[in-house]
N, C-alpha and C positions, 0 to 999 in steps of 0.2 A: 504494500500500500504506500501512495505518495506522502511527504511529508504535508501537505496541504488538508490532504482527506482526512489522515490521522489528526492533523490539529481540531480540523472542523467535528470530527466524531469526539472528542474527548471535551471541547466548549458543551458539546451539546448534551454528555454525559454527565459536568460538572454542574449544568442549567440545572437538569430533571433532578438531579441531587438535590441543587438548591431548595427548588419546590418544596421536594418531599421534606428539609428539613424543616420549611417554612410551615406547611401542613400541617408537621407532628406539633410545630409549635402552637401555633395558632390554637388545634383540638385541646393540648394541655392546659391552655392561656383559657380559651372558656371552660373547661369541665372545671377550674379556680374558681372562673367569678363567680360560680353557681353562691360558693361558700364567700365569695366576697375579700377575699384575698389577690387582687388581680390590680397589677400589674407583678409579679414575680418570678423569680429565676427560675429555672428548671429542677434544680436541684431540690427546691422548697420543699417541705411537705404540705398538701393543703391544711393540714391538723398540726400548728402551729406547737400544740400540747402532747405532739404524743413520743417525745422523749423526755427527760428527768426534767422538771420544775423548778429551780430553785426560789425556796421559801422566803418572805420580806417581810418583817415586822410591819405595818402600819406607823408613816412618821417618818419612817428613812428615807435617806438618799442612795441613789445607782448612779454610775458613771455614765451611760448611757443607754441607748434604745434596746430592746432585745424581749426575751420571754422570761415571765417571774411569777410567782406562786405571793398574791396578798394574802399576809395574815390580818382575819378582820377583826372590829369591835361593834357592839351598839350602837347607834348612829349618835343617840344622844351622848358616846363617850367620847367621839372623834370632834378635834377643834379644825375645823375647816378655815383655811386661808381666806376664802372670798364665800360666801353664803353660796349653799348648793342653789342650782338653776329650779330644783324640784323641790326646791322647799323643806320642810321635816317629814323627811321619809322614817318608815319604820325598818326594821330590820338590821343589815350591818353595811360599816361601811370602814373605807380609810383613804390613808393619805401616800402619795408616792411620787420623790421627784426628780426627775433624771437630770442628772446636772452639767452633760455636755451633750446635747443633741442637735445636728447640721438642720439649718433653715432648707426649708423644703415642706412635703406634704407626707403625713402618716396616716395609717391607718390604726385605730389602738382594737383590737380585738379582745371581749371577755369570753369566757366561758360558760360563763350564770346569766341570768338579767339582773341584768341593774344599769344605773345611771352613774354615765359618765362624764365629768365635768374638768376641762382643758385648762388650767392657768397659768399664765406668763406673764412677769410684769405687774401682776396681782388684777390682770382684766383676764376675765373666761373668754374664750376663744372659740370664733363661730364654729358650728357644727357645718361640715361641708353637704355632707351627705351619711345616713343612718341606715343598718339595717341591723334585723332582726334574722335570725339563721335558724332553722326549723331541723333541715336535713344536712348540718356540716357535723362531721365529727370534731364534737371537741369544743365547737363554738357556739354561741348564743346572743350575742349583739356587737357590733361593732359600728365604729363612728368613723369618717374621715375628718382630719382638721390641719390647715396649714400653720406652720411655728415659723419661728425667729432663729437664731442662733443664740437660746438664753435657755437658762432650766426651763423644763416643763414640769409642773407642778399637774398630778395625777386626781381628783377628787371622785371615789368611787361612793356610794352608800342607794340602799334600797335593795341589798341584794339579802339574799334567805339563808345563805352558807355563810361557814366561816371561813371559808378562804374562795379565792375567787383565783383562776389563771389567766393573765393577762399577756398580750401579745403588743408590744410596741413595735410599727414594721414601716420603715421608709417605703416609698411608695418611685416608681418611677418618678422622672417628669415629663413621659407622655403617657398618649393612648395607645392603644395596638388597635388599627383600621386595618380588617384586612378585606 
């Protein structure tokens, strides 16, 4: 075969490759959003919680974003930074602030329901976009919300458990159109 044919057969072999790895992407990138994890690497698992948890008092600080196990209280025994958005809920809550976190968009995922309230600056921070998760393993509400390059102060409460699994997870800064 001439040197021309074999180039043109081997662009066109490296094309169909491309696809197909765009394809696999693409199906992985939605069977995520189902659970609301999307934009994410491949690697990820959609179940944020289903390797070891490490456990956080209520009050602490964390160096940065990642997955951590809140230990809760009372709602009425947690001193909240800025009044929760939901007023005197019943049940448990707490506090947790990550003190180096890149400006950009996250997604904070729990694993219970309850309410979540974003602060930076000592202002709550808009809720971008909310869901509720029926069918993800492992999760049960998550919020989107754009930060600063400052702590993010965590405020959880209304939830029924004593401990809650939370997912702090940078977010691209795009969409996947495909």
């Amino acid at each position: 075969m001439n040197a021309p044919g074999l180039a043109a057969r081997m662009r066109k072999a490296g094309s169909a490759l491309f696809v197909a790895v765009l394809s696999s992407l693409a199906a992985s990138a939605a069977a995520q959003d189902v659970c609301g994890l999307l934009p994410y690497a491949e690697a990820r698992n959609p179940d944020p919680f289903s390797a070891y948890v490490p456990p956080v008092d209520s009050a602490q600080s964390l160096p940065k974003e990642g997955v951590f196990a809140l230990k809760l209280r009372p709602v009425a025994d947690v001193i909240y930074p800025v009044a929760p958005a939901r007023g005197s809920d019943s049940g448990n809550g707490g506090i947790v602030t990550l003190e180096y976190i890149s400006a950009g968009r996250y997604r904070i995922v729990l694993s219970e329901a309850g309410w979540i309230d974003a602060i930076q600056e000592n202002k709550r921070l808009t809720i971008l976009e909310a869901d509720r998760a029926v069918n993800c393993p492992g999760t049960r509400d998550s919020v989107q919300v754009e930060v600063k390059s400052a702590p993010l102060t965590l405020q959880i409460s209304g939830v029924r458990a004593e401990r809650i699994n939370i997912a702090v997870l940078r977010l691209w800064p795009f969409k996947w159109k495909w």
